[in-house]
C-alpha positions in Angstrom: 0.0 0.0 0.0 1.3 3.6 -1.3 0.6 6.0 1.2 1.5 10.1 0.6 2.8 11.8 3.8 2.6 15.6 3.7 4.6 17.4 6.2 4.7 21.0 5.7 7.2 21.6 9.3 9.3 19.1 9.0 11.7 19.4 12.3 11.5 18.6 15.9 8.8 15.6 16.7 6.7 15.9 13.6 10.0 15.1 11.9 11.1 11.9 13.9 7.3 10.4 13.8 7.5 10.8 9.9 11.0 9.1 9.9 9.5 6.4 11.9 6.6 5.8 9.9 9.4 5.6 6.6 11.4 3.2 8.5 8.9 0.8 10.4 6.0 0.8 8.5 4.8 -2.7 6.3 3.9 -0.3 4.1 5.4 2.0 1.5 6.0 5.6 3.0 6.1 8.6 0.7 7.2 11.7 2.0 6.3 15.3 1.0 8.2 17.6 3.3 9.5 20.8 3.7 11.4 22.5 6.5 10.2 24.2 9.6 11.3 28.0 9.0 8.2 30.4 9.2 5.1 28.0 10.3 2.6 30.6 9.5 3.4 30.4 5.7 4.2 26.8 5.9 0.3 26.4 7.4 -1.2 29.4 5.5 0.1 29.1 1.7 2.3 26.3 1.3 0.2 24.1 -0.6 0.4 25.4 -3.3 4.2 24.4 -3.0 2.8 20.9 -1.8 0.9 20.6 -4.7 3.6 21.3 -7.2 5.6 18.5 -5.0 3.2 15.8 -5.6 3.9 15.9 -9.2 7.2 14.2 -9.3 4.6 11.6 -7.5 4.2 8.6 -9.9 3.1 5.9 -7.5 -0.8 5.1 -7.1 -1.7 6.5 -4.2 -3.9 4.0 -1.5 -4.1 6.8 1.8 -3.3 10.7 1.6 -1.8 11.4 5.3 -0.9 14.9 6.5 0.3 16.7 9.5 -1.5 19.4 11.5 0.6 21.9 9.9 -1.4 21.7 6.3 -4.1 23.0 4.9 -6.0 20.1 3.9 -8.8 21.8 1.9 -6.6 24.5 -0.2 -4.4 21.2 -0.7 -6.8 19.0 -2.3 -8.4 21.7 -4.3 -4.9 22.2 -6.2 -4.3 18.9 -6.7 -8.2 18.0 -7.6 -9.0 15.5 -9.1 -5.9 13.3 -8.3 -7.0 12.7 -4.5 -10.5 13.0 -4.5 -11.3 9.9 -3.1 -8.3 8.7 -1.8 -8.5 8.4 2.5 -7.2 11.4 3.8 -6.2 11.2 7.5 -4.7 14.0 9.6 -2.3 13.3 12.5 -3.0 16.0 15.1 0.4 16.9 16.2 -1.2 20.2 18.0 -3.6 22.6 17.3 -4.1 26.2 17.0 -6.9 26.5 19.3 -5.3 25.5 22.2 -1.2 25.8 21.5 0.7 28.3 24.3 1.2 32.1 22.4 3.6 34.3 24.6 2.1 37.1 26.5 2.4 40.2 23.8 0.8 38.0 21.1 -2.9 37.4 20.5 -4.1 34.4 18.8 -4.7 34.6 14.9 -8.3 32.7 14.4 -7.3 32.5 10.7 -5.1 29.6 11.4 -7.6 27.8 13.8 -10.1 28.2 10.9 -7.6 26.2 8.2 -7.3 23.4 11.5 -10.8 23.3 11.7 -11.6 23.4 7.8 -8.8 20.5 7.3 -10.4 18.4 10.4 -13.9 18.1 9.2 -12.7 17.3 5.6 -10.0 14.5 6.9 -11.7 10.9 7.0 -9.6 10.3 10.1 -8.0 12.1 12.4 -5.1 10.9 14.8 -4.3 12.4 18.1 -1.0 12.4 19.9 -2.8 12.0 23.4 -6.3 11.5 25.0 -5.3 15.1 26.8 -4.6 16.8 23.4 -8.4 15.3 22.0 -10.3 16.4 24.7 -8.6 19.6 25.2 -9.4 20.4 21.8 -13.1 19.1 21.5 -13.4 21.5 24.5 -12.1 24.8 23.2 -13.9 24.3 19.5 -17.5 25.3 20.9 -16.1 28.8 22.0 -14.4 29.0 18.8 -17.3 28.7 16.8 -19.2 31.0 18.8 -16.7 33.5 17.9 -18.6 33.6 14.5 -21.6 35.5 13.4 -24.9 33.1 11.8 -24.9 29.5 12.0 -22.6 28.5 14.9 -22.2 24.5 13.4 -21.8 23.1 16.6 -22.9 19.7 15.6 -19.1 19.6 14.0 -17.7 19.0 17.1 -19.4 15.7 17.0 -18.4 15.0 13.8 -14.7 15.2 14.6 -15.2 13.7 17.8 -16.7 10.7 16.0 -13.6 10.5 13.4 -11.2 10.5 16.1 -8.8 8.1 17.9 -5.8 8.4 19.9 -2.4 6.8 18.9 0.7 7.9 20.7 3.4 8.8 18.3 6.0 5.5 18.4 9.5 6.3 20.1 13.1 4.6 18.6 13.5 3.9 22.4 15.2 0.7 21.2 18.5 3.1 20.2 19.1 3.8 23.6 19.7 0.1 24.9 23.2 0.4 22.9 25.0 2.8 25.5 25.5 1.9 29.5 24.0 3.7 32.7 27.0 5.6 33.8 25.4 7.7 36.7 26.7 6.0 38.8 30.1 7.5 38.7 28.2 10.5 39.2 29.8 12.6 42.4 26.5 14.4 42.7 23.4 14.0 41.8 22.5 14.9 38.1 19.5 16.7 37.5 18.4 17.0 33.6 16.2 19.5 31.8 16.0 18.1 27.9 12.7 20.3 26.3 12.5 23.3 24.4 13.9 26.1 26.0 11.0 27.9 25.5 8.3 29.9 27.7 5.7 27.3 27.3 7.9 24.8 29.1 7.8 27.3 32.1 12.3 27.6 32.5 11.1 30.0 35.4 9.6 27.5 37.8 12.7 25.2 36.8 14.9 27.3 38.1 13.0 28.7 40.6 13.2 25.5 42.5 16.5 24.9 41.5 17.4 28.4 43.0 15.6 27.1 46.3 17.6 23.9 46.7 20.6 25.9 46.1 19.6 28.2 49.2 20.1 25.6 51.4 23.5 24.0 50.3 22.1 20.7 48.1 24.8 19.6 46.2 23.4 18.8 42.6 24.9 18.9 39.0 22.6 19.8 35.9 22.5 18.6 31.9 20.5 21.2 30.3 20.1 20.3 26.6 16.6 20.5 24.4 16.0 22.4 21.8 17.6 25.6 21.4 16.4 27.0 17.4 14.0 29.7 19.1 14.5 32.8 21.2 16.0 31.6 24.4 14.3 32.9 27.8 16.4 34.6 29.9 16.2 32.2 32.7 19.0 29.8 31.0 21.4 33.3 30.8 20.8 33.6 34.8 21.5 29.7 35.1 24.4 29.7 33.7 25.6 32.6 35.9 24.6 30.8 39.2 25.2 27.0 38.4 27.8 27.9 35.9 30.2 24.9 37.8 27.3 22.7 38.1 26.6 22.4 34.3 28.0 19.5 33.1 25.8 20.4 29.3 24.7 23.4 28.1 22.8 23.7 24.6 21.3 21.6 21.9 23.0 18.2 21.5 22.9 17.5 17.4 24.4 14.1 17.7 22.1 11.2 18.9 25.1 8.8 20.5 26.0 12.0 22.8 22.4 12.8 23.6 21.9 9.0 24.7 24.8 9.4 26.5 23.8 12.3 28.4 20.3 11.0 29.4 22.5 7.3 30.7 24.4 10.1 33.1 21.6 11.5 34.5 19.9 10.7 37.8 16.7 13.0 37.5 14.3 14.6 34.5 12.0 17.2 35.3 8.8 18.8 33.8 7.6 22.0 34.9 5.4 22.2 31.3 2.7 24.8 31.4 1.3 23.2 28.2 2.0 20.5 26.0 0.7 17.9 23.4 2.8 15.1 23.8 6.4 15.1 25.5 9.1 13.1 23.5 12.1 14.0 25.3 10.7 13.2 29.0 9.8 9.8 27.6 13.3 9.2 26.6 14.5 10.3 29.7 12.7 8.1 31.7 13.1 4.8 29.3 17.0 5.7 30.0 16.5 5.8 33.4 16.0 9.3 35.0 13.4 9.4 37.3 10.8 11.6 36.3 9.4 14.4 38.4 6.1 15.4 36.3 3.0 18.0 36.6 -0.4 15.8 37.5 -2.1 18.4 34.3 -1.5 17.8 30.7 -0.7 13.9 29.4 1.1 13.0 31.9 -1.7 11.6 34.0 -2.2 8.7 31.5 1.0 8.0 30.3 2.1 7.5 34.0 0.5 4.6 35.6 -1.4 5.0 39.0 0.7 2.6 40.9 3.7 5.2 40.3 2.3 8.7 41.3 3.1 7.9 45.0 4.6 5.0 45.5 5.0 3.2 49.0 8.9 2.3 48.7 10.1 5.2 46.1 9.8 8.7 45.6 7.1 9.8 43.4 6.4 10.7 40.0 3.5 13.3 40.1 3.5 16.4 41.6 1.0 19.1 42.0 2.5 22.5 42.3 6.1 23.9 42.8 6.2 23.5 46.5 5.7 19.6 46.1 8.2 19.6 43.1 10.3 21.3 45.5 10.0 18.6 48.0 10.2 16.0 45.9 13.4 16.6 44.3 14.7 17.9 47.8 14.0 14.4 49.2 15.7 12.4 46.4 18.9 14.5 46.8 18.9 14.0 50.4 18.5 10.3 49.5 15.4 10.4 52.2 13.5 9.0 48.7 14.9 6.5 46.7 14.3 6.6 42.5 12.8 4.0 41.0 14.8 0.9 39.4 15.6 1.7 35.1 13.5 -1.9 35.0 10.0 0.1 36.3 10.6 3.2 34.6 11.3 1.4 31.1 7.9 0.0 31.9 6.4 3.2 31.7 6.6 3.8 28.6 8.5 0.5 26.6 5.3 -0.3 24.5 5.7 3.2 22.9 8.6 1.7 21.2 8.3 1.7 17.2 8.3 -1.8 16.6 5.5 -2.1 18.5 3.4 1.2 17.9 3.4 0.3 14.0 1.2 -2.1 14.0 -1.4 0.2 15.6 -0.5 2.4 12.7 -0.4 -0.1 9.9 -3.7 -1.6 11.0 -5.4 1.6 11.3 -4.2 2.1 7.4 -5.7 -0.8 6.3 -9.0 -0.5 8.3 -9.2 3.4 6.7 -8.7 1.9 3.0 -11.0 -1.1 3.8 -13.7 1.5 5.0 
């Protein structure tokens, strides 16, 4: 089975789960993509560029799948008829209705309109966690009422009705190649591996960090993630304060040293204000960093019950900074213990691509057999 994969933003996560699909998948993968600079234009008029792509296209296609990032409807109209009833299915990356903006910006309804357009003409749509769908479904009935005559909230059934929830696959397997080295670590290593980026909420991070340091707890940080955007200024003051504690500052470009880093480190952290679906804390854990997570976004189902407090080890869940705060001061105290590589790989092990692509495949072939 042929199917066309349309990535307009091709970087970050929407880039590995395309390269995943290309290398895991039964079936034949062919990718339309373009890079990530300017993801307004990339959403708002690159189809036409899209379009003109999937002429050099010779292969039958059996499934049309596209990213979040493309304008389904102004695509199909350019390439009409060639797609007209092929299965189009949408994997919901994120969404304009409900993705952070920074303070001085106020969010542009045209691109929630080309989301919205491109979700009730998609046969299928695919999100990256239960959190993200119901987030969503929740914040389209506002949206509509934002416009004047018919309000069409019977769409929000619609897409409900077309939707299922498949967690993107991880290439966790990678990882088992390098050691646990942490511990030859002198002190505790503390790891912050997301974007460094406002909606990841840097402040709290250090906040806390700034608290433990206060009272003399000897720790050591790896602060890596991505680092393409405009940096807050919290990683400027960190580097001033903990400057001998940073054993990693910046982006790490090279997938042997990232694993690396994650094998050295003793702790991951999440102090996320908003977020879809969290590749990096994933790997972190499956590598062996016990996770100190909010109880909000995805988190919740991705971490199992029996871990958010659990009798003999230190939790996972926390609910505001003061418990964060706590819970990281007990672990470097040792007054908690982390929990054994063996129950964290647990977590999250059957998010591994070899396994996640049969969910994918099969949902290819029921979308074709429909």
């Amino acid at each position: 089975m042929n199917i066309l994969a349309i990535e307009p933003y091709y970087s970050g996560s929407h880039k590995a789960f395309l390269k995943g699909l290309e290398e895991h998948s039964s079936h034949n993968i062919i990718p339309i993509k373009l890079n990530y600079k300017g993801w307004k234009w990339r959403m708002h008029g690159d189809s036409v560029t899209l379009a003109e792509l999937t002429k050099q296209v010779e292969e039958p296609i059996d499934v049309l799948m596209v990213s979040s990032m493309t304008n389904l409807p102004a695509f199909l109209a350019l390439t009409n008829p060639r797609f007209a009833h092929t299965p189009k299915i949408m994997y919901m990356h994120d969404n304009q209705f409900t993705r952070p903006i920074p303070e001085d910006e106020t969010r542009d309804m045209t691109y929630c309109y080309i989301n919205y357009l491109s979700m009730l003409v998609a046969d299928q749509l695919i999100f990256s966690s239960q959190f993200h769908l119901d987030d969503l479904l929740d914040a389209l009935p506002d949206f509509l009422d934002n416009y004047p005559g018919d309000k069409h909230f019977s769409t929000v059934d619609q897409i409900r009705e077309k939707s299922v929830v498949l967690h993107p696959g991880l290439e966790l397997n990678y990882f088992d190649q390098h050691p646990d080295t942490r511990d030859k670590n002198e002190r505790p290593v503390i790891v912050w591996n997301q974007r460094w980026q406002f909606d990841r909420n840097p402040a709290m991070f250090f906040r806390v960090l700034n608290r433990l340091n206060d009272i003399d707890l000897s720790f050591d940080l790896i602060l890596a993630g991505d680092t393409k955007h405009e940096k807050p200024e919290e990683f400027g003051k960190a580097w001033k304060r903990f400057g001998s504690q940073i054993t990693h500052f910046g982006y790490v470009d090279d997938k042997e040293a990232y694993s690396k880093l994650l094998h050295s480190g003793d702790i991951v952290i999440s102090t996320a204000t908003y977020e879809f679906f969290c590749v990096a804390i994933m790997e972190a854990i499956y590598c062996g960093c016990h996770p100190l997570v909010p109880n909000t976004l995805h988190y919740p189902e991705l971490i199992p019950d029996s871990l958010h407090n659990p009798l003999l080890h230190a939790p996972v869940i926390y609910e505001d900074e003061d418990q964060l705060f706590l819970h990281l001061r007990n672990l470097l105290q040792k007054k908690t213990k982390p929990l054994p590589k063996a129950t964290l790989q647990n977590i999250n092990k059957h998010l591994d691509w070899n396994r996640m692509i049969k969910k994918f495949d099969r949902l290819f072939e029921r979308v074709v057999g429909d």
